[in-house]
C-alpha positions in Angstrom: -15.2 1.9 -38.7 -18.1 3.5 -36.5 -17.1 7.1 -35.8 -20.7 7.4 -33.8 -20.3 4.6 -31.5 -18.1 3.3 -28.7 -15.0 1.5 -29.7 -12.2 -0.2 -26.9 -9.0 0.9 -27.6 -8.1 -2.8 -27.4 -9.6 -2.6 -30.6 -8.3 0.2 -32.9 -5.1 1.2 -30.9 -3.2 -1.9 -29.1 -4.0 -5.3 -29.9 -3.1 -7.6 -32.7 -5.3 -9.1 -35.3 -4.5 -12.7 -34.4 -5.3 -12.3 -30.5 -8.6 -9.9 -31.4 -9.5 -13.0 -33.1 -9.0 -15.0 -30.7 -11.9 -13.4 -28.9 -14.4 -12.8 -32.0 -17.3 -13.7 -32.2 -16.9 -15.6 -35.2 -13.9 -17.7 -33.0 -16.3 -18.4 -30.2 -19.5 -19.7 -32.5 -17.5 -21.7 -34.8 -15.4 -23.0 -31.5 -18.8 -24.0 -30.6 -19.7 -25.7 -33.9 -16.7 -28.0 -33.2 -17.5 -29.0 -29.5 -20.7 -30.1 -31.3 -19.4 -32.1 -33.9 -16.9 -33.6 -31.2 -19.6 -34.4 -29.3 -21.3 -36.1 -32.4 -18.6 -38.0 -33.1 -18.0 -39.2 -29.8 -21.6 -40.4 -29.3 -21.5 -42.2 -32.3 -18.6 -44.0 -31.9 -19.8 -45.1 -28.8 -22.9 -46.6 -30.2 -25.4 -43.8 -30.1 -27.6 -43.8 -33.7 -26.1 -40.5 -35.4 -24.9 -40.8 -39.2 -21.8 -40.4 -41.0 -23.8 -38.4 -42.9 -24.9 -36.2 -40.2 -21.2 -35.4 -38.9 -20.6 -34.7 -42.5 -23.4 -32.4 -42.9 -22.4 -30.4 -39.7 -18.7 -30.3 -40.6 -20.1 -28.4 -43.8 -21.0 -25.6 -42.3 -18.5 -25.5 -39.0 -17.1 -22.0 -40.0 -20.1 -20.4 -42.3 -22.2 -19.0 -39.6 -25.5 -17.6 -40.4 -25.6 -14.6 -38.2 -29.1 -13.0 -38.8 -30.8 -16.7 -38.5 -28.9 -17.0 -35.0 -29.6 -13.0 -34.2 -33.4 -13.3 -34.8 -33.5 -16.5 -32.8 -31.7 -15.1 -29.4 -34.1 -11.8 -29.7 -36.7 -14.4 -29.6 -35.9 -17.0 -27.0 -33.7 -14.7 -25.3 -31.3 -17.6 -24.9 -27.8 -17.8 -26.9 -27.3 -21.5 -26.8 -30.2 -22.6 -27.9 -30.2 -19.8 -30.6 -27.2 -21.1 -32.4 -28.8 -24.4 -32.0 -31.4 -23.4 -34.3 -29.4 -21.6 -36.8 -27.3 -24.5 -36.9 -29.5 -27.1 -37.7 -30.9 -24.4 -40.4 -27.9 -25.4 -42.2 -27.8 -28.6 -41.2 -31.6 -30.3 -41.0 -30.3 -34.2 -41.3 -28.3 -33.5 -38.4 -30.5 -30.8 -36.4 -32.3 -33.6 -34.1 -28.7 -34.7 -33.0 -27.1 -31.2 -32.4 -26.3 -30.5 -29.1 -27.4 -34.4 -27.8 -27.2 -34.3 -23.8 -25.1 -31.4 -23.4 -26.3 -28.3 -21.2 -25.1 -24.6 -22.3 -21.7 -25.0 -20.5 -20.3 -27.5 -22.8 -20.2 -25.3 -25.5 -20.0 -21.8 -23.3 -17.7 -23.0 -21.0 -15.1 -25.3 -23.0 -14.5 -22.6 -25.6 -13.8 -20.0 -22.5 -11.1 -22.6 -21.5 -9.8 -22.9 -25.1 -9.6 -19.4 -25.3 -7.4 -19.1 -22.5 -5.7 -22.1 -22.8 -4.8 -20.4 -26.8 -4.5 -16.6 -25.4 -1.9 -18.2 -23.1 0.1 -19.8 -25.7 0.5 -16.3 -27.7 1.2 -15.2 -24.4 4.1 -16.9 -24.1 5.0 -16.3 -27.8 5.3 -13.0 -27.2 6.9 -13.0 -23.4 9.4 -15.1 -25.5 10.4 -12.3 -27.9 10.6 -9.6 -25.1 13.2 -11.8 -23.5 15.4 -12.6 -26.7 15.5 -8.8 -27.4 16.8 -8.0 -23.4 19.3 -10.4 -23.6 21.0 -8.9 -26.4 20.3 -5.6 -25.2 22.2 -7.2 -21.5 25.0 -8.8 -23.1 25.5 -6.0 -25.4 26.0 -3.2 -22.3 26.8 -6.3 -19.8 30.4 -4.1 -19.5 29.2 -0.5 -19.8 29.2 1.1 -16.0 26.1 2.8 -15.1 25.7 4.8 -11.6 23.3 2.2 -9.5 20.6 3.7 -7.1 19.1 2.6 -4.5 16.1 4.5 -2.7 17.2 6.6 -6.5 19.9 8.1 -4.4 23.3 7.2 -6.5 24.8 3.8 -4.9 27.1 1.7 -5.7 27.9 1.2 -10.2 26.5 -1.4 -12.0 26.2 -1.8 -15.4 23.8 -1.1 -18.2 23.3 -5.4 -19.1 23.0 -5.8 -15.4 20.2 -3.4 -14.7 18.7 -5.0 -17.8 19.3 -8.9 -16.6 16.8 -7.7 -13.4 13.9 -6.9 -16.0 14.6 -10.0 -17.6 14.8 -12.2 -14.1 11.1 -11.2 -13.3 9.9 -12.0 -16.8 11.4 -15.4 -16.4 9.6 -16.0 -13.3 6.2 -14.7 -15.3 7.4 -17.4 -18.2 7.7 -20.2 -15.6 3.9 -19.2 -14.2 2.3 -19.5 -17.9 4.2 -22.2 -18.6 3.1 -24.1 -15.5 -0.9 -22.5 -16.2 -0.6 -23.9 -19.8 0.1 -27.8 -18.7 -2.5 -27.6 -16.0 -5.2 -25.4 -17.3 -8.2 -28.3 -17.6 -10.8 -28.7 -19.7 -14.6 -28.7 -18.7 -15.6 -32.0 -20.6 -19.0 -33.4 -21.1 -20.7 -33.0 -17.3 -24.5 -32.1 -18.1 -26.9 -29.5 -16.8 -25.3 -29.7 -12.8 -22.1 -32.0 -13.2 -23.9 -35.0 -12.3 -23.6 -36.7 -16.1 -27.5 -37.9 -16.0 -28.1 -36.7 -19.5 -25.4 -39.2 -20.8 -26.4 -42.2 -18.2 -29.6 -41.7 -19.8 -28.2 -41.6 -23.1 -25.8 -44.5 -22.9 -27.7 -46.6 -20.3 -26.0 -46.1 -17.0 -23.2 -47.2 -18.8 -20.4 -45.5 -16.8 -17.2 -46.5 -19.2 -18.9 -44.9 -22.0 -19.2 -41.7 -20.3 -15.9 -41.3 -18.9 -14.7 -42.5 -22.8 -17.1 -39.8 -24.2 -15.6 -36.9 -21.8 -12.0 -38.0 -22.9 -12.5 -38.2 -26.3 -13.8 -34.5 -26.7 -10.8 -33.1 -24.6 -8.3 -34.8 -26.7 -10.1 -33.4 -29.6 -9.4 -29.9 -27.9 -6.0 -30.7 -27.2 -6.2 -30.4 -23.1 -4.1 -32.7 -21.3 -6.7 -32.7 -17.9 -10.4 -33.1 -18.1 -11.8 -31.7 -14.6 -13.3 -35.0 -12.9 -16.0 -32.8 -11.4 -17.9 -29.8 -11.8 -21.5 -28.2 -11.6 -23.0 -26.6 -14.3 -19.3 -24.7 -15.0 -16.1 -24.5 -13.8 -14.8 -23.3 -11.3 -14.3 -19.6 -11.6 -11.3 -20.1 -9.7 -9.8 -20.8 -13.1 -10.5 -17.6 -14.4 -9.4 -16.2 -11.0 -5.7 -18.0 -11.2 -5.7 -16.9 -15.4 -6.4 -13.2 -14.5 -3.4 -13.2 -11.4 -0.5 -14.8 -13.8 -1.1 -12.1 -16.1 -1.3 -9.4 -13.8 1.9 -11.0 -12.4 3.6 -10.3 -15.9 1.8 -6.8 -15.8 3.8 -6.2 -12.9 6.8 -7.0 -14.6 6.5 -5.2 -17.9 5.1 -1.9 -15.9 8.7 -2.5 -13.7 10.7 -2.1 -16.8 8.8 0.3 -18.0 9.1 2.7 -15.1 13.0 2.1 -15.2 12.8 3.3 -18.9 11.1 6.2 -17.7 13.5 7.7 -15.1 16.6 6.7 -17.1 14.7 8.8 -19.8 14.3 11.4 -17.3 17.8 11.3 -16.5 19.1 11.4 -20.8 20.7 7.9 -19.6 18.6 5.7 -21.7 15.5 6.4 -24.0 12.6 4.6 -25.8 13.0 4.1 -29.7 11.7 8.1 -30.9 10.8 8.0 -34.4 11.8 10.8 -37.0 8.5 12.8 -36.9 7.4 11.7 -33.5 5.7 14.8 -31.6 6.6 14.5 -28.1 4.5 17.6 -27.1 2.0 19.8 -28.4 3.0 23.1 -26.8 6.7 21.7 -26.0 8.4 21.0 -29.3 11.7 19.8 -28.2 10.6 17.0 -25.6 11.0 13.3 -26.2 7.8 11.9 -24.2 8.4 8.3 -23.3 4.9 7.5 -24.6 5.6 4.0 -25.0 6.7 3.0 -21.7 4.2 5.2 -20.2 1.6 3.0 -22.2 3.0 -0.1 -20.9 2.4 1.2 -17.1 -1.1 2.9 -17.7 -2.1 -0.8 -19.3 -0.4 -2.2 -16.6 -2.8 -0.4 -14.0 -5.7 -2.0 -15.8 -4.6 -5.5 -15.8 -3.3 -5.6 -12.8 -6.7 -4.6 -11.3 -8.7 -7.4 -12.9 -7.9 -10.4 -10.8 -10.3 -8.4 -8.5 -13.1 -8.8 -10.6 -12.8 -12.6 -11.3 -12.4 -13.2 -7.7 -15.4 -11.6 -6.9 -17.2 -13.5 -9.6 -15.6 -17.0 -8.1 -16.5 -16.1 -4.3 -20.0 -15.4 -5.1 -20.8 -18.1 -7.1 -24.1 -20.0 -5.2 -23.9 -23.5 -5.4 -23.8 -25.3 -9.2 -23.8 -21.4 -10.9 -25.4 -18.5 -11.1 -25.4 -16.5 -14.0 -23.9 -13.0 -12.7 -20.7 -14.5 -13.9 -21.4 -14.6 -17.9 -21.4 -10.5 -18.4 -18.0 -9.9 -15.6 -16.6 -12.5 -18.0 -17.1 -11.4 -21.0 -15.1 -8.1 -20.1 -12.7 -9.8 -17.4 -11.0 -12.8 -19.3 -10.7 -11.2 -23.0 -9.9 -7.6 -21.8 -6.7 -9.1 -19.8 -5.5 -11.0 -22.7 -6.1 -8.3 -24.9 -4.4 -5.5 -22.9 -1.6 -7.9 -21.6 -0.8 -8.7 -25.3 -0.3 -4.5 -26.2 1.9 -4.1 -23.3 4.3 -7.1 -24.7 4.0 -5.7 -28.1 5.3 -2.3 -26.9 7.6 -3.5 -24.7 9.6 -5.5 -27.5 9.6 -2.7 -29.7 11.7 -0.8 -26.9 13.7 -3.4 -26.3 14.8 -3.5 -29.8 15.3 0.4 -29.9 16.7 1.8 -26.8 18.8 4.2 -27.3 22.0 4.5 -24.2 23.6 7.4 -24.0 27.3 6.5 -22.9 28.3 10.2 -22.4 25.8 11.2 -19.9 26.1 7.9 -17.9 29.7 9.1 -18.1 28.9 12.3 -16.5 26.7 11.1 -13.7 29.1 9.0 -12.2 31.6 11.4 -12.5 29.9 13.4 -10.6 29.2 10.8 -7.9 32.4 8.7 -8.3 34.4 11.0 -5.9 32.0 10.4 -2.9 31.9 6.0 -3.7 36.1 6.0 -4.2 36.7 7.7 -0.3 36.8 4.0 0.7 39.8 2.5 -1.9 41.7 6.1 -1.6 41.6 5.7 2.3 42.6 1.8 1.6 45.3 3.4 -0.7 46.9 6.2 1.7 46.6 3.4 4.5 49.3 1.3 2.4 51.6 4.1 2.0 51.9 4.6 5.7 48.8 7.0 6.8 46.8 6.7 9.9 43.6 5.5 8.8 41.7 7.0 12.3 43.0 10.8 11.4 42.8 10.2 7.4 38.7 9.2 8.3 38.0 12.5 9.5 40.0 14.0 7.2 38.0 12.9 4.0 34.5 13.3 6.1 35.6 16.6 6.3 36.4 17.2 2.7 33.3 14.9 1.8 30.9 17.4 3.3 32.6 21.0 1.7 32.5 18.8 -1.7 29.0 17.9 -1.3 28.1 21.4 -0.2 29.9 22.8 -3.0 27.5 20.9 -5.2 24.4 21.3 -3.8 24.6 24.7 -2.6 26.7 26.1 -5.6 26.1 24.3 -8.1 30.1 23.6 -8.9 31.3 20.2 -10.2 32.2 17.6 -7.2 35.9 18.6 -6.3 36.1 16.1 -3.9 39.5 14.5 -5.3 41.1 18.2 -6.0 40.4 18.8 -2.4 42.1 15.5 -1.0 45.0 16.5 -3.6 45.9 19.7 -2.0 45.3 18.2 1.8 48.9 17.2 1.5 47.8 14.1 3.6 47.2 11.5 1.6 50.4 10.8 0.4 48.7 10.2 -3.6 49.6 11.8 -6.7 47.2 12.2 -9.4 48.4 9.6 -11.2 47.3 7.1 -8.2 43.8 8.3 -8.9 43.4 6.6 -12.6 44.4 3.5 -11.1 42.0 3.6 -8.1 39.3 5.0 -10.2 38.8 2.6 -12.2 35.5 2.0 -13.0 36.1 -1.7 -13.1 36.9 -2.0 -10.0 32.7 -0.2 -9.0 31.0 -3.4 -11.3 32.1 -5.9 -9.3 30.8 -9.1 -11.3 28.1 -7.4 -12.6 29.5 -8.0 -16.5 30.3 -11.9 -15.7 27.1 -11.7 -14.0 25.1 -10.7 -16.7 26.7 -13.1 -19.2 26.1 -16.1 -17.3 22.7 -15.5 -16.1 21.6 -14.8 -20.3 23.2 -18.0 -21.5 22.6 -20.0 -18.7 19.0 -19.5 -17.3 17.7 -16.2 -19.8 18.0 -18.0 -23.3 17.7 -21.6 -22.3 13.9 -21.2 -21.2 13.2 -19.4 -24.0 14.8 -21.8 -26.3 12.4 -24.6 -25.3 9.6 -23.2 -27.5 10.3 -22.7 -31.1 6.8 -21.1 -31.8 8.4 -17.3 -31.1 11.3 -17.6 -33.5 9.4 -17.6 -36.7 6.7 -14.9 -35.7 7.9 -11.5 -37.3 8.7 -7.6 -34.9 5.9 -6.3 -33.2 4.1 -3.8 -34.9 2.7 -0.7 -32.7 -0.1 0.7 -34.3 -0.2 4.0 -33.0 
């Protein structure tokens, strides 16, 4: 590794090997070396006069690209395309007059872009997968465990610790859903020519118009697309890459959700992020527990989330069949999002297989809240046993705000129940209180909730795709 040079932290810090080489340059060129020999193929079988020999001699050498040959060329003719042309048929001479037959740059430029997305998706989903299996234990694990809910983070109404976690996992379904959908629909370029119009190949096969639709078929089956874009110009639409950037800042949005959560419950000693044995949490503060993971998801978050901006300025200034102020926003906006949406899943199941809940100070917090939510069922409670619920109303205001005042202004535990004890006018004993505080009572059916929304919508759609199962932890690098 360079020391003296620029490296993204894509690179050395967040990504995995198999989705960095999903973007190398050795994926793209020999991606291209196969849309070639598709394209061979296809012509021949449709009567055009290229060799079994030929293919032969270009399957040879589909992987084994000779760099410097194709390097020297592009200095040269200052054209990319055309300079792995000639490296090619360097390797290949019998089949170098045949290489690249009626195709313009796009076939090869743009259908690998498409594969590459259509592929980055898949490990996508792969991954989205995993985070999902690892909430759902996580809910159904704490689905009973009562945690003080917030709303506006002012203490509301309890929940529980699965339930709060079924809402992380509700969005990423929604995200699942979207790539799913992008995956079955993403289309492939095809075989179009220099502005869409297919000339090249009416030359080539005679104005034979069967032949052509036959030859753009056959190479998207060979890529494994299920649509072929009926019509184009030179490329694509960038729309494409303007819908592929949005779905994954839509799961950004998700993970950086979850991630915030993490953070404040951190904040709060209520729930932390997986801290290893000789973690360092601070340089000048040795005792803190930095949530550096979840802090990573957001500030990744930030990035990706921004990016649909680019490719939409790239599609809405587009003139006419293409321009080529699109090739070097691509080249940063499509890999960079895959790439950076891929760390933050990584991270993301590694705490979801970690956190850490601690019961004991979830216990405290809603003791120290519980008082204020309970006024409600005690003044149910007196009611039965023959109160006035008007004058018992004011009462418990009344109590409610030297209790609070106590708190906030003396820093004292929340007396509120010791107060309505000695009032006299309640009618309740102390024993009345461990029935009516019942923290069951404060979930509602937040536990049943949870358990039914994992088994029932949670696991089943991630259950339709076996690829995730067999695919080992994330590993965070660093």
């Amino acid at each position: 590794m360079q020391k003296n040079v620029y490296e993204s932290p894509l690179l050395s810090r967040y990504s995995s090997s198999e989705m960095l080489f999903l973007f190398s340059p050795q994926f793209k060129f020999q991606t291209w070396r196969k849309l070639w020999i598709w394209l061979a193929e296809g012509e021949k079988e449709l009567g055009l006069p290229i060799t079994d020999e030929q293919i032969a001699e270009l399957k040879a050498h589909e992987a084994d690209i000779n760099w410097e040959e194709a390097a020297a060329e592009e200095k040269r003719r200052r054209h990319d395309v055309m300079a792995h042309v000639h490296a090619y048929g360097l390797q290949a001479p019998k089949a170098k007059g045949i290489i690249h037959l009626g195709a313009t740059s796009a076939y090869v430029g743009d259908n690998t872009d498409l594969i590459q997305m259509q592929q980055g998706l898949v490990l996508i989903r792969r991954r989205l997968c995993k985070v999902i299996d690892k909430l759902s234990s996580f809910a159904l694990q704490y689905k009973d465990m009562p945690i003080l809910g917030r709303t506006h983070f002012q203490a509301a109404q309890l929940t529980t610790v699965g339930k709060r976690a079924s809402l992380w996992i509700q969005d990423l379904l929604i995200d699942l859903e979207q790539i799913n959908h992008l995956i079955e629909i993403l289309p492939f370029r095809g075989v179009k020519g220099t502005t869409g119009t297919q000339a090249s190949f009416m030359e080539l096969f005679n104005g034979d118009h069967e032949k052509i639709k036959k030859l753009d078929a056959y190479v998207t089956q060979k890529a494994g697309f299920k649509k072929v874009l009926s019509i184009t110009g030179q490329t694509y639409t960038r729309k494409w890459d303007y819908i592929v950037n949005n779905v994954l800042a839509s799961l950004a949005t998700s993970l950086s959700k979850f991630a915030t959560d993490l953070r404040i419950m951190q904040g709060l000693k209520e729930i932390e992020e997986p801290f290893e044995k000789n973690q360092i949490g601070s340089s000048a503060m040795a005792y803190k527990r930095n949530p550096m993971r979840s802090e990573r998801i957001c500030s990744l978050a930030r990035f990706v989330i921004a990016l649909p901006q680019s490719t939409a300025f790239t599609q809405s200034t587009q003139w006419f069949e293409r321009t080529l102020d699109d090739s070097a926003n691509k080249r940063l906006a499509i890999p960079e999002a895959f790439l950076s949406t891929e760390a933050m899943l990584i991270l993301a199941e590694n705490v979801a297989t970690g956190m850490v809940v601690h019961s004991k100070i979830i216990e405290r917090h809603i003791n120290e809240e519980l008082p204020f939510m309970a006024t409600e069922n005690i003044l149910m409670e007196a009611v039965k046993k023959g109160g006035d619920r008007q004058i018992l109303h004011e009462e418990i205001r009344e109590l409610s705000q030297r209790a609070a005042y106590t708190v906030k202004e003396e820093g004292k535990d929340n007396d509120l129940l010791e107060r309505i004890l000695a009032s006299g006018k309640f009618g309740l004993e102390r024993k009345d209180f461990e029935r009516i505080l019942d923290l069951k009572k404060f979930t509602g059916r937040a536990p049943e909730q949870t358990e039914e929304f994992v088994n029932l919508e949670a696991r089943p759609a991630i259950e339709a795709f076996n690829d995730w199962k067999s695919a080992g932890d994330a590993e965070v690098k660093v």
